[in-house]
DOVONU-94989 format. One record per residue (C-alpha): residue number from 1; x, y, z. Coordinates in nm, 3 decimals. Layout:
BEGIN
[NUM [X Y Z]]
...
//
This chain:
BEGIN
[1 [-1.635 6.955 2.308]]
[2 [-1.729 6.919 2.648]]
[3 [-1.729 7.316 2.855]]
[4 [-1.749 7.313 3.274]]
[5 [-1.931 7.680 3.388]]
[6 [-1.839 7.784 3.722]]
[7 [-1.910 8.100 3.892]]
[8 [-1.849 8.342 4.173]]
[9 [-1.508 8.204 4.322]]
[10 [-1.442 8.480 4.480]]
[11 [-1.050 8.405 4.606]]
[12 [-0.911 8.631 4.836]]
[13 [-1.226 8.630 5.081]]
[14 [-1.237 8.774 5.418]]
[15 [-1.163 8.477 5.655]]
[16 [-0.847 8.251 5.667]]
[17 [-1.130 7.994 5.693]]
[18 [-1.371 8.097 5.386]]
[19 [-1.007 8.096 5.139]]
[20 [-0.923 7.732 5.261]]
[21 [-1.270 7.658 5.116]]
[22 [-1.295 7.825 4.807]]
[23 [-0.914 7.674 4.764]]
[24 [-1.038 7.288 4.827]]
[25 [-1.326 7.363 4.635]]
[26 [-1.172 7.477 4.344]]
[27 [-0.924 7.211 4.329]]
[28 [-1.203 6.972 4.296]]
[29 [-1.357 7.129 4.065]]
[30 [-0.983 7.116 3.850]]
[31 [-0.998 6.760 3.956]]
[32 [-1.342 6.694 3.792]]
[33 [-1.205 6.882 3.471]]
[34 [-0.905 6.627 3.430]]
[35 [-1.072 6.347 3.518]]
[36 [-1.366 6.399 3.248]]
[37 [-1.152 6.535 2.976]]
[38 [-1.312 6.870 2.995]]
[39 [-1.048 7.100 2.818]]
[40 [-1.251 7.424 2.868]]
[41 [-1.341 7.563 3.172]]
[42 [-1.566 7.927 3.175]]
[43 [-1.530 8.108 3.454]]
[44 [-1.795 8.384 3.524]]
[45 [-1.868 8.636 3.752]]
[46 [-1.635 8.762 4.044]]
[47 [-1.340 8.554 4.051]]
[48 [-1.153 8.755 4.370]]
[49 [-1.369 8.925 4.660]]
[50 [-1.221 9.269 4.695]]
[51 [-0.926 9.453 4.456]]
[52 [-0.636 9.365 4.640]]
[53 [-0.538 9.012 4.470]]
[54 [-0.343 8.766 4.643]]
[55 [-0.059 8.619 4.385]]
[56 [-0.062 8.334 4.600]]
[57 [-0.410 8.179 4.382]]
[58 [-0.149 8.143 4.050]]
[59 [-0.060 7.864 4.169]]
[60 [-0.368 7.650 4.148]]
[61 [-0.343 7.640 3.781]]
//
């Protein structure tokens, strides 16, 4: 079984800028994960920067 660990994703950041980031980055990563037939992914640590969550990240799944 192959596992991919990311960390600290932290969506919803500050700056229009800083979210188009994390966003490109994180498709990549999902990328990587289909393309090596990693079927677990383990997300740790803060995965949104403050409490007020932005639906808009659903769609990345």
């Amino acid at each position: 079984m192959r596992i991919l660990h990311i960390s600290d994703l932290h969506f919803n950041a500050r700056g229009d800028i800083e979210n188009a980031f994390i966003v490109e980055n994180f498709k990549r990563i999902r990328e990587y994960a289909l393309n090596n037939e990693i079927k677990n992914i383990i997300i740790s640590g803060d995965v949104f920067d403050n409490i007020s969550i932005n639906l808009k990240y659903r769609e990345l799944r």
